[in-house]
N, C-alpha and C positions, 0 to 999 in steps of 0.2 A: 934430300928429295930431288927428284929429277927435273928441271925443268918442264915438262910435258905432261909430268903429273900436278905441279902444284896448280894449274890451271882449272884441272879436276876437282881439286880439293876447294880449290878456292870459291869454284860453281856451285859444290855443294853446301859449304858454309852459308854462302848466298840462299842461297832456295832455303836455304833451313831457316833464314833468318826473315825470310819474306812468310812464309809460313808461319814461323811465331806473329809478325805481324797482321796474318789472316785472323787467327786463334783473339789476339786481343781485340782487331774488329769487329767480330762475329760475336764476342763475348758481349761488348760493350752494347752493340746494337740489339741484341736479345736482352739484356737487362734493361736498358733504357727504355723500350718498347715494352715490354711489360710491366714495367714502372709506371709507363704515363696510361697504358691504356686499363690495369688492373687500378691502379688510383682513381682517376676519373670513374672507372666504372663503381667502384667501392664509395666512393665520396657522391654522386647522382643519386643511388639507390638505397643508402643507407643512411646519410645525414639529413636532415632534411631542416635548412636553418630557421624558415618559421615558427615551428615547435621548438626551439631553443630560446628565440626573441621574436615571438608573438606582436611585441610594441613596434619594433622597427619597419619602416614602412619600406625601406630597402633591401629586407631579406627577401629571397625568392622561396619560392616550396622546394627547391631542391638546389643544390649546389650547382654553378655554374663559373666559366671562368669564360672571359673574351674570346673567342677565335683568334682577334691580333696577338695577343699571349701566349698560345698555342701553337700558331705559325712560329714567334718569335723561337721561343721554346726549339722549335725542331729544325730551324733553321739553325739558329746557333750550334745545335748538336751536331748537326753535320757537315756544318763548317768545323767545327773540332775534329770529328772525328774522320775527316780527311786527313788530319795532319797526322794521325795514327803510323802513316805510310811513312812517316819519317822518324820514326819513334829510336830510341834507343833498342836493343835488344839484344838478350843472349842466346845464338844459337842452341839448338839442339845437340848435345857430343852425340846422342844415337838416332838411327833416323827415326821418324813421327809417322804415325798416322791418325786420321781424326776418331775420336772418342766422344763421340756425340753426346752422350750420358753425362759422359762429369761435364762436359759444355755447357748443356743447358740444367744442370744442376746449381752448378757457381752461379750461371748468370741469374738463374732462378733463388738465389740465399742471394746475391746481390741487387735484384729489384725487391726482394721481400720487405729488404731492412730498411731500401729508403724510401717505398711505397709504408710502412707501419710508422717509420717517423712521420710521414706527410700527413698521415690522416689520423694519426694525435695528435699533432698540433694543430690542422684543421679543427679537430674535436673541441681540444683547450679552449682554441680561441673561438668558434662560434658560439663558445660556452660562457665567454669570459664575464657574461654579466651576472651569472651565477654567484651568488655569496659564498654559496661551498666548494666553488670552481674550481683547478686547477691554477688560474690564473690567479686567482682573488688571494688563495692561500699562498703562493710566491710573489706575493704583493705587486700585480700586475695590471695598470688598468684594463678599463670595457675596452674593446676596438669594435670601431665602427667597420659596417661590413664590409666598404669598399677598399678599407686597409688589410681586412683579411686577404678578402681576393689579390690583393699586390703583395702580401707576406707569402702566401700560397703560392705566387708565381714563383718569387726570388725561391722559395723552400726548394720547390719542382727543378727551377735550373740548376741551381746551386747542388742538389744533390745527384744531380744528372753529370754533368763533369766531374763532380768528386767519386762519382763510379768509375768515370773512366781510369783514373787512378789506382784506382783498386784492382780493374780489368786488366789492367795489363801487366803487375805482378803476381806473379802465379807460385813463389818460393816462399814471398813475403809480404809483409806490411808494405802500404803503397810510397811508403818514404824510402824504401831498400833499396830502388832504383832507380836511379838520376834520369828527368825526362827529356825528352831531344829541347832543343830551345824552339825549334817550329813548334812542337806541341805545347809547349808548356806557354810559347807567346799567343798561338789558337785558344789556350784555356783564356790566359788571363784577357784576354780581346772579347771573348765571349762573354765572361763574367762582368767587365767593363760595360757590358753595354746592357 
């Protein structure tokens, strides 16, 4: 190849490869975002922990979690998902363009799965003083409701970054591609804290 061309080629591998890392931003951001606000909205209007534990003088009439946990939650996320822009990534061998459909399909089967985990185990556990509970029969103790609410956060974070994992391969399992160490040191700093 000609000197004067590889500069061409090398531009476009570039762009291709910033592009893929648009695709897993936009992924992740759309999943996460509809993760926290389909959760929330599903867990306010449908749980409701007093009619689970009527005794407890700490359940509310409806589900709630701090604001400071929420911030924390979406600050973490987006301190992560900055470091997105450093990610590993295999270009495109053909050129792309965007497919908005399967976009927000994926990212919609990827907020599904860890918004339905969140809110059965929200479920379990507002349940747990149940005898035929879920808990009781995995021989689980009661939790008291203020442990809920900090299970529930860690659930929320923790399946919030492990999206991100998932968002950004798109051939495979999210083990199939090694992540840059900026991101993967953003994950673990996140989850650290």
């Amino acid at each position: 190849m000609q000197e004067g061309l590889s500069v061409i080629v090398h531009a476009i591998e570039v762009s291709r490869a910033i592009f893929a890392r648009m695709k897993n931003f936009i992924q992740y951001r759309i999943a996460c975002t509809l993760q926290l606000v389909c959760f929330f909205f599903v867990a306010v209007f449908a749980l409701e922990p007093k009619k689970f534990r009527p005794d407890d003088p700490l359940a509310p009439n409806f589900f709630k979690m701090p604001v400071l946990m929420l911030i924390l939650i979406t600050v973490l996320n987006d301190g992560t998902l900055i470091s997105v822009a450093y990610d590993h990534v295999v270009p495109s061998r053909q050129p792309e363009k965007w497919n908005l459909k399967v976009l927000w399909v994926v990212s919609a089967v990827l907020a599904s799965i860890a918004m339905l985990s969140s809110l059965l185990l929200l479920w379990a556990a507002i349940d747990s003083g149940n005898p035929t509970g879920a808990f009781q029969r995995w021989g689980l103790p009661f939790i008291a409701y203020d442990q809920i609410i900090t299970m529930m956060y860690l659930k929320v974070s923790v399946s919030d970054f492990l999206t991100l994992f998932s968002a950004r391969t798109h051939s495979g399992f999210f083990w199939s591609m090694r992540p840059s160490p900026i991101l993967l040191g953003a994950a673990t700093l996140a989850l650290g804290v």
